[in-house]
The first five atom37 places (N, CA, C, CB, O) and aatype in JSON, in Angstrom:
{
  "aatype": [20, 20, 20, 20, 20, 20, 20, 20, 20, 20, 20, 20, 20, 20, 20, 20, 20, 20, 20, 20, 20, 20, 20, 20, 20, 20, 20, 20, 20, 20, 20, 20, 20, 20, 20, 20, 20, 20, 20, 20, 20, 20, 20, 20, 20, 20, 20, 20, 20, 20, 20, 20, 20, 20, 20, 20, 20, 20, 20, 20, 20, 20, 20, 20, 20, 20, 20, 20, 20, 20, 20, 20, 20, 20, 20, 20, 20, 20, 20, 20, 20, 20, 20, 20, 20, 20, 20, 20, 20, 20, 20, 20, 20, 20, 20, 20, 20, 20, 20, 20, 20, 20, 20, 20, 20, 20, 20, 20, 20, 20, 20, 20, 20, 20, 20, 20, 20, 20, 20, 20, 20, 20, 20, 20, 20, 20, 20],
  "atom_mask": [
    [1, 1, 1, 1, 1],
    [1, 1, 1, 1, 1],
    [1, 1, 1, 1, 1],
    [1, 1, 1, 1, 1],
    [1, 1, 1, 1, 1],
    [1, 1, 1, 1, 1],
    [1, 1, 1, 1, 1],
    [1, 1, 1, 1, 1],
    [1, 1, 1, 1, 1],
    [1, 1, 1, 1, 1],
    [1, 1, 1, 1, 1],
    [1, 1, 1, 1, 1],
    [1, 1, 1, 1, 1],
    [1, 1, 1, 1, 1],
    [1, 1, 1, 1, 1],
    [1, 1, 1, 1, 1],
    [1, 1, 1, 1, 1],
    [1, 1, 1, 1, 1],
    [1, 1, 1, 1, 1],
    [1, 1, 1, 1, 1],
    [1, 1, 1, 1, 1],
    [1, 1, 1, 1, 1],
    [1, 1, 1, 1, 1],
    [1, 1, 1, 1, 1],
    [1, 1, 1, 1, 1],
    [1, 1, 1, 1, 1],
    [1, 1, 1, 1, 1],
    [1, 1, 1, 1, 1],
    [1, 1, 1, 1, 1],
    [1, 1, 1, 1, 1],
    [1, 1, 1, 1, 1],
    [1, 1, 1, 1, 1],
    [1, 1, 1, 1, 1],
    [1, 1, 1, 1, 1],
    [1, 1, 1, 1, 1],
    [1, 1, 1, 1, 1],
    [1, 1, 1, 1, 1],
    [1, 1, 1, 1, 1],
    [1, 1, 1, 1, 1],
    [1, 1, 1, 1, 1],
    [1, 1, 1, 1, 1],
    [1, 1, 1, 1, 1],
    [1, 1, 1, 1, 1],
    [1, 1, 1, 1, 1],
    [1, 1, 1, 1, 1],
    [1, 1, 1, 1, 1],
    [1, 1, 1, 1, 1],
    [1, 1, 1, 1, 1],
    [1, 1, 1, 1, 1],
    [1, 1, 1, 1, 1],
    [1, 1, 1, 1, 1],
    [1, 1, 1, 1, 1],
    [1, 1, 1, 1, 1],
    [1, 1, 1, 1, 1],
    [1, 1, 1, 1, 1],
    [1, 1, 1, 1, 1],
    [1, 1, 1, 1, 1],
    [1, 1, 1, 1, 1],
    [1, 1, 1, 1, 1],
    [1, 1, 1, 1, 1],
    [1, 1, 1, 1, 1],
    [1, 1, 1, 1, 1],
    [1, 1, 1, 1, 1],
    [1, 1, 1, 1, 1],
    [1, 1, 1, 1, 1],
    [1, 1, 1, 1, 1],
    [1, 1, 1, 1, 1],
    [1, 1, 1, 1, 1],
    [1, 1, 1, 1, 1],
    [1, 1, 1, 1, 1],
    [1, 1, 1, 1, 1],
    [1, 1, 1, 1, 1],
    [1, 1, 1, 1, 1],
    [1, 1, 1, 1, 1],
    [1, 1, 1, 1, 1],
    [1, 1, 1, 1, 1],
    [1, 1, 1, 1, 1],
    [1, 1, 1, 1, 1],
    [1, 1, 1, 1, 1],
    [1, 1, 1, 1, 1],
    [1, 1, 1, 1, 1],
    [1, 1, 1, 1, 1],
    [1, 1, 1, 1, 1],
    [1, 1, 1, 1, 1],
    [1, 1, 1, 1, 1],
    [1, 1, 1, 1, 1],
    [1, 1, 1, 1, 1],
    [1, 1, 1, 1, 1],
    [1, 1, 1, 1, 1],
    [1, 1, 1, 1, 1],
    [1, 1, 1, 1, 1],
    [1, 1, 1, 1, 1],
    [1, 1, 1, 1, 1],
    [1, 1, 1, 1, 1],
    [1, 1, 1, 1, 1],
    [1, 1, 1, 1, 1],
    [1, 1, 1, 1, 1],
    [1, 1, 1, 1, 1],
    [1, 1, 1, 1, 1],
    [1, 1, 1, 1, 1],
    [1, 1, 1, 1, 1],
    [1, 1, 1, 1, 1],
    [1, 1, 1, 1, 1],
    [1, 1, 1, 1, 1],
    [1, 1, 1, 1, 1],
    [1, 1, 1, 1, 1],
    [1, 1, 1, 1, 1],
    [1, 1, 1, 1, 1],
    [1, 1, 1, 1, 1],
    [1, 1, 1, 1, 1],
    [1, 1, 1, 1, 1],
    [1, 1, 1, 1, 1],
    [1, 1, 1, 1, 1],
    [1, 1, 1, 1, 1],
    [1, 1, 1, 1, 1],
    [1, 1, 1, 1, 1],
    [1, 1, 1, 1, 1],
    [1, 1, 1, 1, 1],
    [1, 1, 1, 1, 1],
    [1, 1, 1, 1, 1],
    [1, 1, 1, 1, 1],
    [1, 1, 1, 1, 1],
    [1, 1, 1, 1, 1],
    [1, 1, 1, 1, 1],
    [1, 1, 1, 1, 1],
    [1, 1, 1, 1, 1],
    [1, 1, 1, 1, 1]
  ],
  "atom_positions": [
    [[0.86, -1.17, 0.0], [0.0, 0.0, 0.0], [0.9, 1.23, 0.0], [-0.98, 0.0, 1.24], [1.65, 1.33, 0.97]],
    [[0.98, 2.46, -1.21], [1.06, 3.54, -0.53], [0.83, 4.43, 0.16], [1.16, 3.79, -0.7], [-0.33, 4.58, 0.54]],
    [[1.91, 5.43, 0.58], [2.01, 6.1, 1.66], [0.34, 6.62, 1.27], [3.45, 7.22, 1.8], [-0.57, 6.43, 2.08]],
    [[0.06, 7.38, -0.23], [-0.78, 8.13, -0.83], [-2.42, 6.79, -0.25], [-0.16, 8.42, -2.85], [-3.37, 7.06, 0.49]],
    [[-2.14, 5.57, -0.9], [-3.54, 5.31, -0.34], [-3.42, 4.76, 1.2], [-4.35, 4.15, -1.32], [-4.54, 4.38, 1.51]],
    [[-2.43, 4.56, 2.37], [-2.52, 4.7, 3.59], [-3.23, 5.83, 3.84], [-1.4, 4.65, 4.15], [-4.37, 5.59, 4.23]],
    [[-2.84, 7.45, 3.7], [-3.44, 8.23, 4.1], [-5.2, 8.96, 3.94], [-2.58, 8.76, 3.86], [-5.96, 9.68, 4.59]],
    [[-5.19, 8.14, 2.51], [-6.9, 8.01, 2.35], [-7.3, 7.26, 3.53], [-7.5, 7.13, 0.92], [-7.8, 7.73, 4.55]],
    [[-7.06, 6.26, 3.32], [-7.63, 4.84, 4.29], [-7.55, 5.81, 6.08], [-5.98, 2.87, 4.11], [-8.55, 5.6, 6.75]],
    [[-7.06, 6.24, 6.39], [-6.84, 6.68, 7.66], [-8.01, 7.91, 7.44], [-5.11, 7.11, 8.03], [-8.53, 8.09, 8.54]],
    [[-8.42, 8.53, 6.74], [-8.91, 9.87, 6.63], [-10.24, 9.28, 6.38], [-8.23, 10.94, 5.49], [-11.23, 9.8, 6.89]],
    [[-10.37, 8.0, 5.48], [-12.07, 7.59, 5.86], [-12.12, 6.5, 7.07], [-12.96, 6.77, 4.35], [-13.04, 5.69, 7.1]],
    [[-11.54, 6.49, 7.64], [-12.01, 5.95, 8.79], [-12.26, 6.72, 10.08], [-11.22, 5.02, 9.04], [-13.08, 6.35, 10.92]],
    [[-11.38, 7.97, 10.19], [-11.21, 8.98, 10.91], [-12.73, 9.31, 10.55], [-9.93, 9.98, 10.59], [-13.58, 8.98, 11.37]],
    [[-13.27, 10.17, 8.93], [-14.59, 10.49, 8.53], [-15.56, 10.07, 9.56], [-14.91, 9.89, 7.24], [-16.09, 10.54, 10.56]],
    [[-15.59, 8.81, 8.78], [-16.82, 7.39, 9.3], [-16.78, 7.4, 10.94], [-16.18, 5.39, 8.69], [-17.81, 7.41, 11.62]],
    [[-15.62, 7.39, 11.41], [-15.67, 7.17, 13.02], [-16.62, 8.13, 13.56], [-14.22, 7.39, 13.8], [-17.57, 7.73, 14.24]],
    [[-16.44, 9.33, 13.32], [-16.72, 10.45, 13.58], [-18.44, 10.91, 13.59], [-15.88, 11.1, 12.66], [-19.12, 11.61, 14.34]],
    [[-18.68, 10.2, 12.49], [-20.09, 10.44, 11.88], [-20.63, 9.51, 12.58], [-20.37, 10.3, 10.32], [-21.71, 9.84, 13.07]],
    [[-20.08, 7.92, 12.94], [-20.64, 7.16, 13.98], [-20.87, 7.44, 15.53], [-19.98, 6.22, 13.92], [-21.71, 6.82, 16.18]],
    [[-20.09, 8.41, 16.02], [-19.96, 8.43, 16.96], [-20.95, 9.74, 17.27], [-18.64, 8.31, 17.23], [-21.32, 9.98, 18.42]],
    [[-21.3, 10.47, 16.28], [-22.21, 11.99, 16.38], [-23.56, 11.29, 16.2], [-21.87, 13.4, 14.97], [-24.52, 11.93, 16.62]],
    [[-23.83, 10.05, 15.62], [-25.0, 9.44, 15.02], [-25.91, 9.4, 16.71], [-24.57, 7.65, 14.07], [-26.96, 9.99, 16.98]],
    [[-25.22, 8.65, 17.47], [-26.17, 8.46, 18.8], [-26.38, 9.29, 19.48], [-25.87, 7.7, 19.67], [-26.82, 8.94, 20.58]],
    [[-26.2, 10.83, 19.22], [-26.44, 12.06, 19.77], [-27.36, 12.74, 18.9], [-25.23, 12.81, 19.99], [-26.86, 13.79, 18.5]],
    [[-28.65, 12.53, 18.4], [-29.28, 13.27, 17.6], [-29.33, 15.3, 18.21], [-30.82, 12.35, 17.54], [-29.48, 15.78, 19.33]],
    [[-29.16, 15.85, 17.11], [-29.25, 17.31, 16.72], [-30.08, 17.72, 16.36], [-28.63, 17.74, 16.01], [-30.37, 17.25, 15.26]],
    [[-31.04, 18.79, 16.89], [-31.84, 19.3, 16.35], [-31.53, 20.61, 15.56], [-32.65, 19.34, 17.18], [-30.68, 21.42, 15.9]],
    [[-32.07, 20.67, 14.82], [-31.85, 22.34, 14.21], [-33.1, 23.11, 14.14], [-31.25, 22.42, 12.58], [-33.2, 24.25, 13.67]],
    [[-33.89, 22.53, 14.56], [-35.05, 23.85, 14.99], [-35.2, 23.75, 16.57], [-36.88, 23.62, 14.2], [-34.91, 22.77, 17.25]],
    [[-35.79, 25.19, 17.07], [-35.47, 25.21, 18.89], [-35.92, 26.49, 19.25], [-33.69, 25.07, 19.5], [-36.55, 27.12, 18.39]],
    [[-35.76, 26.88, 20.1], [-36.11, 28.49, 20.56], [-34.83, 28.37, 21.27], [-37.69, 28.99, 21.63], [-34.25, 27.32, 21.53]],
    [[-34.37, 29.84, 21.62], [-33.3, 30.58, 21.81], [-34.16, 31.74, 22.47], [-32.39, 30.88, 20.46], [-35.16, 32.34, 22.08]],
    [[-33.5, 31.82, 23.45], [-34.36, 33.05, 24.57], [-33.34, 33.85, 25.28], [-35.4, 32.3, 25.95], [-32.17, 33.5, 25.4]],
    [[-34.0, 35.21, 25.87], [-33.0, 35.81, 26.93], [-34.01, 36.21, 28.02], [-32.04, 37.2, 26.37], [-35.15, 36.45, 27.63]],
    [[-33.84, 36.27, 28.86], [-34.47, 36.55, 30.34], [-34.31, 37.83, 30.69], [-33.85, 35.75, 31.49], [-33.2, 38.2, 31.07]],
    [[-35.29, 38.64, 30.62], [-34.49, 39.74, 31.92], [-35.74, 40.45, 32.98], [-33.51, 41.44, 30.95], [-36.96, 40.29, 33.06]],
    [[-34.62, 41.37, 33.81], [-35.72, 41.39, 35.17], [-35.65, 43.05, 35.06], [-35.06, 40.52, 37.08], [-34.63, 43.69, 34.82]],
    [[-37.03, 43.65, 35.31], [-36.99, 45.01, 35.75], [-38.37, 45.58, 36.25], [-36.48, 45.85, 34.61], [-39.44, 44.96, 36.21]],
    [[-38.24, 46.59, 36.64], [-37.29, 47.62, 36.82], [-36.47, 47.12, 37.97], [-37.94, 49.02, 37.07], [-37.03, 46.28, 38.67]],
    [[-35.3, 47.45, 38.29], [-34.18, 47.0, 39.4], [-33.98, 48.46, 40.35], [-32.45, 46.44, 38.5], [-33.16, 48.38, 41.27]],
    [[-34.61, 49.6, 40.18], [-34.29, 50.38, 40.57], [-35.96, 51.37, 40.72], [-33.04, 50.69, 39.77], [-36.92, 51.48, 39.96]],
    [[-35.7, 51.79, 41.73], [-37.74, 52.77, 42.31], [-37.42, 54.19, 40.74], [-37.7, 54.33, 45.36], [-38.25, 54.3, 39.84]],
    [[-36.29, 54.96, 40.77], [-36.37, 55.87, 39.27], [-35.48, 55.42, 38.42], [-36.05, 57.44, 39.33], [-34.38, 55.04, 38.81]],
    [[-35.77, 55.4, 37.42], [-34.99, 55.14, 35.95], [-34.64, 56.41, 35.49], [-35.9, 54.4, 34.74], [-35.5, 57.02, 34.85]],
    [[-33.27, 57.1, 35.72], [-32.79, 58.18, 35.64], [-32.17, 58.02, 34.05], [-31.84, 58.48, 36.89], [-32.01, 56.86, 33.67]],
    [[-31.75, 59.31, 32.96], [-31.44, 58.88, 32.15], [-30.3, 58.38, 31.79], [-31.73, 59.38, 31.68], [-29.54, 59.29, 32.14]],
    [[-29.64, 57.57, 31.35], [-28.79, 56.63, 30.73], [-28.53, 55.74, 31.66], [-27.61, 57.13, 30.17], [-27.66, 54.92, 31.36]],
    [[-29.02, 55.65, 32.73], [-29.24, 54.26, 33.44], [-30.42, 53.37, 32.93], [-29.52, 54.5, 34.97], [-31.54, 53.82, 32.67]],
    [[-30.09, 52.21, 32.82], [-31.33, 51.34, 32.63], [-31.38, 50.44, 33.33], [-31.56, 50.82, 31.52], [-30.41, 49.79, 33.73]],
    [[-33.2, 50.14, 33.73], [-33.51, 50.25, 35.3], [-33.65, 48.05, 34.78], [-35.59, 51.72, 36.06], [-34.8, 47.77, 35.09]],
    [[-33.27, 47.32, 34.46], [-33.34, 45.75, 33.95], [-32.08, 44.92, 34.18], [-33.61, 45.67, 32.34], [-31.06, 45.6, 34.25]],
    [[-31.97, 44.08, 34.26], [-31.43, 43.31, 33.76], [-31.17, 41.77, 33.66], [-30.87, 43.74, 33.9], [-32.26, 41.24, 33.83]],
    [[-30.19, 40.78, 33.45], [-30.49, 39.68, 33.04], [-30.99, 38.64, 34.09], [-29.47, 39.32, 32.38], [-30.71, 38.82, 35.27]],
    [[-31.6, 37.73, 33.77], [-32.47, 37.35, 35.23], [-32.12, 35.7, 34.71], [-34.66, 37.98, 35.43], [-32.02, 35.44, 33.51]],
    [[-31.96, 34.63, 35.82], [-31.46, 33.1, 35.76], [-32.87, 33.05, 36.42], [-29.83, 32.4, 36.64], [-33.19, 33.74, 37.38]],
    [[-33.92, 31.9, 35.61], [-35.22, 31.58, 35.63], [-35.4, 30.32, 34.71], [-36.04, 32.78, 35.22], [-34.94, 30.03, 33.6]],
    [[-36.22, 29.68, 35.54], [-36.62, 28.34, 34.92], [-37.98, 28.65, 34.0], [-36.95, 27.13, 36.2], [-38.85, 29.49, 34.23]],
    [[-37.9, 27.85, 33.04], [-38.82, 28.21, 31.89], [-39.62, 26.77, 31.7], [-37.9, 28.77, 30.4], [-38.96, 25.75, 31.47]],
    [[-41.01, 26.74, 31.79], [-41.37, 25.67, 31.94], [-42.08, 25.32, 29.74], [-42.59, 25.77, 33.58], [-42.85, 26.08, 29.15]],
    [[-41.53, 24.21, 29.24], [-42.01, 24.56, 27.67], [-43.02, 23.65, 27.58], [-40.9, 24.36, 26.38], [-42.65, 22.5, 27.84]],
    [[-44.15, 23.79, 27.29], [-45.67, 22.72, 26.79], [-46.01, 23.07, 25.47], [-47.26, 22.99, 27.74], [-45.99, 24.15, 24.89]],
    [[-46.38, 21.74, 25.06], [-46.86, 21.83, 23.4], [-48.12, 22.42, 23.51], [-47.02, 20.31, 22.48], [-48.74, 22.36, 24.57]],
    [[-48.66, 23.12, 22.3], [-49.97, 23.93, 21.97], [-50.36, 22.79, 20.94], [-49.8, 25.73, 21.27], [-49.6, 22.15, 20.21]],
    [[-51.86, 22.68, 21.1], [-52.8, 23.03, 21.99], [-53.25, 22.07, 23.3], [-53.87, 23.26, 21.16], [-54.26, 22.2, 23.99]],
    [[-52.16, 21.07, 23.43], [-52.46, 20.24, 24.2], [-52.03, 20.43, 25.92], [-51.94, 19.17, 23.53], [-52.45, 19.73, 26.85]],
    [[-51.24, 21.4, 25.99], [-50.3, 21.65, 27.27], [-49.53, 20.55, 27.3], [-51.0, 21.83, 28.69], [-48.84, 20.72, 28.3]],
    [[-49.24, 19.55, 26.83], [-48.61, 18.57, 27.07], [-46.97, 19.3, 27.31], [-48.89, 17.47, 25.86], [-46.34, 20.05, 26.56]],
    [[-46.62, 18.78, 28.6], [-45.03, 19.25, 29.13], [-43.88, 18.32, 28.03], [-44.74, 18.64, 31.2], [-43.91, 17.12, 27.75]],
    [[-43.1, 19.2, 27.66], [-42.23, 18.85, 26.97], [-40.71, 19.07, 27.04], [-42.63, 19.17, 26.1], [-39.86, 18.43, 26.41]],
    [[-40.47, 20.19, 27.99], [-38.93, 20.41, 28.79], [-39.1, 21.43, 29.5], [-37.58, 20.71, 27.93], [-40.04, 22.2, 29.29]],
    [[-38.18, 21.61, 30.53], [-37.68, 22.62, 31.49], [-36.62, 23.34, 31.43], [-37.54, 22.19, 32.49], [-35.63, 22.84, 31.98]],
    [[-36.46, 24.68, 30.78], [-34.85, 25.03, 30.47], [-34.65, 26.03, 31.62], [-34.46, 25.81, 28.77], [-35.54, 26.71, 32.14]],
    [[-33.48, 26.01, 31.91], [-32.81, 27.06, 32.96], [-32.13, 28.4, 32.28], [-31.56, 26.25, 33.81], [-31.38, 27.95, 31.41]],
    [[-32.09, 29.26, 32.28], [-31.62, 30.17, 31.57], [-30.11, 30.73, 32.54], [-32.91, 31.27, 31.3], [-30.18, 30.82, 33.77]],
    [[-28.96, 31.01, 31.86], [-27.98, 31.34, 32.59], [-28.05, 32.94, 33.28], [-26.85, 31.08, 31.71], [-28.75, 33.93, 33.08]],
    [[-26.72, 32.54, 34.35], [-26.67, 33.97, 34.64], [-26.78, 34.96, 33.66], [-25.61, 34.23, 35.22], [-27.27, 36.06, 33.91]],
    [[-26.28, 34.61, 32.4], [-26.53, 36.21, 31.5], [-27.88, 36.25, 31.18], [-25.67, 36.44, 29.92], [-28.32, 37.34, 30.81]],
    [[-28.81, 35.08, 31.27], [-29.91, 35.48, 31.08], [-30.59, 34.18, 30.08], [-29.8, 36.97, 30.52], [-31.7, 33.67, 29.98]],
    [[-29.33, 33.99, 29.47], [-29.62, 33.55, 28.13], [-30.24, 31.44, 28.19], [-27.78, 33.94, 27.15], [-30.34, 30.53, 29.02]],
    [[-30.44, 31.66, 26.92], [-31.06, 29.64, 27.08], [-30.99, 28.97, 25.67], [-33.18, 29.36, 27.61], [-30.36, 29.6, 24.82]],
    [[-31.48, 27.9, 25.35], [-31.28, 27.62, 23.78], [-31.45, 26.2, 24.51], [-29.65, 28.15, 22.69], [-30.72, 25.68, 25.35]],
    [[-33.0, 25.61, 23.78], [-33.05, 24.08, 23.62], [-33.7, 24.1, 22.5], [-33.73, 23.18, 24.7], [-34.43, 25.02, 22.14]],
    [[-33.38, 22.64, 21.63], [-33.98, 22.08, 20.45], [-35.3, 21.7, 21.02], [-33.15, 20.87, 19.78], [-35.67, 21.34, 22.13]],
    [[-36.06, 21.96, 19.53], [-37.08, 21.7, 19.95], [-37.85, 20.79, 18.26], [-37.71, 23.23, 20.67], [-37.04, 20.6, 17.35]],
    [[-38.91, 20.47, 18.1], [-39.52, 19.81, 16.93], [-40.11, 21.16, 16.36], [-40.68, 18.51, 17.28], [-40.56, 21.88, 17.26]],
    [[-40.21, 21.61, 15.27], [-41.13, 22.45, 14.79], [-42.61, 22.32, 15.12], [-40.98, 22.42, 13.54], [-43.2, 21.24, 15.06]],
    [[-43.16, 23.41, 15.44], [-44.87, 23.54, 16.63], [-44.99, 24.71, 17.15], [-45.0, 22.54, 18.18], [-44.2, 25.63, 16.98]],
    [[-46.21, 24.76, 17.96], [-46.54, 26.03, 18.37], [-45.99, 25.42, 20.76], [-48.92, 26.5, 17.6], [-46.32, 24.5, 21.51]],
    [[-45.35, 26.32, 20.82], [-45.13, 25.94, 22.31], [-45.5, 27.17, 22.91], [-43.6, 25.45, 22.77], [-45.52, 28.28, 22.38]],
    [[-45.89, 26.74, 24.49], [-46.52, 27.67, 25.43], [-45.51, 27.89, 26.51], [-47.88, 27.13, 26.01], [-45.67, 27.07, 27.41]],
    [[-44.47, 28.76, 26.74], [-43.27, 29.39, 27.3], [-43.75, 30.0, 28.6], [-42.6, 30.48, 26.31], [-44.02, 31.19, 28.43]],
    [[-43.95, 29.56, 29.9], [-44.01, 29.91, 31.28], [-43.37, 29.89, 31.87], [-44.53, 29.59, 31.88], [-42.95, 28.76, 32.11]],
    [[-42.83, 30.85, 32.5], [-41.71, 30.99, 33.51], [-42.18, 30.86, 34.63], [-40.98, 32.14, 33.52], [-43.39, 30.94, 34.83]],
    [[-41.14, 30.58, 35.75], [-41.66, 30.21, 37.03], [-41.73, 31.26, 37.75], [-40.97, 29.26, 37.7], [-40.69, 31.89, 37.57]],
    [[-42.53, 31.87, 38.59], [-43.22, 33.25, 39.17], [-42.37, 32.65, 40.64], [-45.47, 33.48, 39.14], [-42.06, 31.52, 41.03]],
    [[-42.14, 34.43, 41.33], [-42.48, 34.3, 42.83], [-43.81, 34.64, 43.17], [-41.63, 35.15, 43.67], [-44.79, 34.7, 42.43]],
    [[-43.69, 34.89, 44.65], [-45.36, 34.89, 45.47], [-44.74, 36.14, 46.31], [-46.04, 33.1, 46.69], [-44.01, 35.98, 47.29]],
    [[-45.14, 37.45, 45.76], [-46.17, 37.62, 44.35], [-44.93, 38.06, 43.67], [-47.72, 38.9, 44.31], [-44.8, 37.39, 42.64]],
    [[-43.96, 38.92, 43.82], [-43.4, 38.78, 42.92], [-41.51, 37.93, 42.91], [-43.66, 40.14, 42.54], [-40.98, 37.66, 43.99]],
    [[-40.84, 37.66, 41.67], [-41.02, 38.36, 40.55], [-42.14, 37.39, 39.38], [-39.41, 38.66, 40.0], [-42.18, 36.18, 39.54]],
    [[-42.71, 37.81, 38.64], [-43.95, 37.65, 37.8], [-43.58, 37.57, 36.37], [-44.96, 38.82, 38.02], [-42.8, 38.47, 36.04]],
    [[-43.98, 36.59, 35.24], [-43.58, 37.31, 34.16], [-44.88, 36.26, 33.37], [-41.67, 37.28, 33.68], [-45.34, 35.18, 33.75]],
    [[-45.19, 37.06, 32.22], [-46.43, 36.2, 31.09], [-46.29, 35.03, 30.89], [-46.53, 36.58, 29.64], [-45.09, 34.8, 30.76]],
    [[-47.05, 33.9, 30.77], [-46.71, 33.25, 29.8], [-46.57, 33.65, 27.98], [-47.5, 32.38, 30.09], [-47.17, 34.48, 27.29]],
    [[-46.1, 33.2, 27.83], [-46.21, 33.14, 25.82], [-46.32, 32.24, 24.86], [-45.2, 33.51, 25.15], [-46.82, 31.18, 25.23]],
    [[-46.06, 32.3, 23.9], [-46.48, 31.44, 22.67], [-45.23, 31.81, 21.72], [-48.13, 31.88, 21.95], [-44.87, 32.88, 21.23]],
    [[-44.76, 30.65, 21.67], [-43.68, 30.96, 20.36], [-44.17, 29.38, 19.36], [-41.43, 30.98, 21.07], [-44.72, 28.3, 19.6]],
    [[-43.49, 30.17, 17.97], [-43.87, 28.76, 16.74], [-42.3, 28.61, 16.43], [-45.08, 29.22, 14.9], [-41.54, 29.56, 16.21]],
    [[-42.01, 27.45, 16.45], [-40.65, 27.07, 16.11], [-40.75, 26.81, 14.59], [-40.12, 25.77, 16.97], [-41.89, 26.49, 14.26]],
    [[-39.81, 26.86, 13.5], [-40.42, 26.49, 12.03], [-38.93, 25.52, 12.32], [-40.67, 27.97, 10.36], [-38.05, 25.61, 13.17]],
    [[-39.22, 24.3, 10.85], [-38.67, 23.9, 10.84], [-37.02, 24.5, 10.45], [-39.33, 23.24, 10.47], [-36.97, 25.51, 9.74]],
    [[-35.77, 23.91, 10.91], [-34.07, 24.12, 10.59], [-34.46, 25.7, 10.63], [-33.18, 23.35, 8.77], [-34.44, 26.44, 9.65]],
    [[-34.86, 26.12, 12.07], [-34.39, 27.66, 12.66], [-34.83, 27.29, 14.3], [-35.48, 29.36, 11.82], [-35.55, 26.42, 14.81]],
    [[-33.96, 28.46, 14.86], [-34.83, 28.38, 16.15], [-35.39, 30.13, 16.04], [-33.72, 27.87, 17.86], [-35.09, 31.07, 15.31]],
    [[-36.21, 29.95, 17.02], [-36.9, 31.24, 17.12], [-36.72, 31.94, 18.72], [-38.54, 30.93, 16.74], [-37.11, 31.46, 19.79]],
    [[-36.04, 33.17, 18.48], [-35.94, 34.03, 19.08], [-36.95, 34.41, 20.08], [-35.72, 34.72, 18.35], [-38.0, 34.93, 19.7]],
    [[-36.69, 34.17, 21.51], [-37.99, 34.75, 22.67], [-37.36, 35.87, 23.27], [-38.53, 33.59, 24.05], [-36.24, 36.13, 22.85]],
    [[-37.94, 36.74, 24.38], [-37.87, 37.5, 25.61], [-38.29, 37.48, 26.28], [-37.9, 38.28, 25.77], [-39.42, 37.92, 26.05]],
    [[-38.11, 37.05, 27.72], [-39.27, 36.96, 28.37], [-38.92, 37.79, 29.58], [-39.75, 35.5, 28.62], [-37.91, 37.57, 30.25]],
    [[-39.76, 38.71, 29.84], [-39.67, 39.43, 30.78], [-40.27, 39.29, 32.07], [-39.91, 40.31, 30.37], [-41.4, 38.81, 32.17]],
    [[-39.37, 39.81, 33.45], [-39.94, 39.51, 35.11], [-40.72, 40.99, 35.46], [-38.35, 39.17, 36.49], [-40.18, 42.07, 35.74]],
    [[-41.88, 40.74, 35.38], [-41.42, 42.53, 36.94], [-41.01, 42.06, 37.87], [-42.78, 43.69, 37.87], [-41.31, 40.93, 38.26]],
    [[-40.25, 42.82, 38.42], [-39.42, 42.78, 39.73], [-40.7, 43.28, 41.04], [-37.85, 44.09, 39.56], [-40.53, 42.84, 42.17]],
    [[-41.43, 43.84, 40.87], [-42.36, 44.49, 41.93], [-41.72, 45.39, 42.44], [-42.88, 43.7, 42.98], [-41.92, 45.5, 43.65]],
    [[-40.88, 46.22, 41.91], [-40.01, 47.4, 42.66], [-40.92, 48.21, 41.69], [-38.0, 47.53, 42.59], [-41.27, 47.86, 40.56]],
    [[-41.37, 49.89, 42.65], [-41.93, 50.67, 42.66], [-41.83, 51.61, 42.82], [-42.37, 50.56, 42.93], [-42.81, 52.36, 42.74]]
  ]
}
C-alpha cells in the first residue's frame, strides 16, 4: 500500500468514526433561543441608566394546543437559554415568585431548521 492510499484509508475511517460516533447524539436544528431579563431593578430610571437586567429563571415549555409538558430550560446567569425543539406552536411559562417576581406566559412557533428568538420578561415588583 502507498504512503498516498494509507493516508486516504486513515482519513475515511477517521470520517466514518466520527459520523458514527455523532449518530447516537441526535441534533436538532429547529429550537427556541431566549433571553431573560428582570426590571425595573431600581424605584427611578434616571437617564442613561437602565432600570433591567439579566435574570437566571426556569422556563417551563408545553406543546400547543395540548399543554402537554415537553422540557424545562434554565436560563444562565446572563440570562440567556437555547433548547432544540420539533417544529410547533409551544406555550413558554416561567416560574413566578409569590407575588413577585412575575412574568407572562407566551407562545412561540418554532419552524422547521431555525430556532426562534424569545424574551421573556420579570417585573421585579419594585416601585
Amino acid at each position: 500500500m502507498s504512503k498516498w492510499s494509507f493516508a486516504i484509508a486513515v482519513a475515511v475511517v477517521s470520517i466514518s468514526g466520527s459520523a458514527v460516533a455523532s449518530a447516537g447524539t441526535p441534533q436538532r436544528d429547529s429550537g427556541i433561543t431566549g433571553e431573560v431579563r428582570i426590571g425595573p431593578t431600581c424605584p427611578v430610571e434616571r437617564p442613561g441608566r437602565v432600570c433591567e437586567k439579566p435574570y437566571q429563571a426556569t422556563i417551563t415549555i408545553r406543546r400547543e394546543p395540548t399543554r402537554t409538558l415537553v422540557a424545562r430550560v434554565r436560563s444562565s446567569a446572563s440570562g440567556h437559554f437555547r433548547i432544540g425543539l420539533a417544529p410547533g406552536r409551544y406555550l413558554l411559562v416561567g416560574q413566578n415568585g409569590r407575588p413577585y417576581p412575575r412574568s407572562a406566559p407566551q407562545i412561540a412557533t418554532v419552524h422547521s431548521h431555525r430556532y426562534t428568538a424569545v424574551q421573556i420578561s420579570y417585573d421585579s415588583g419594585i416601585r
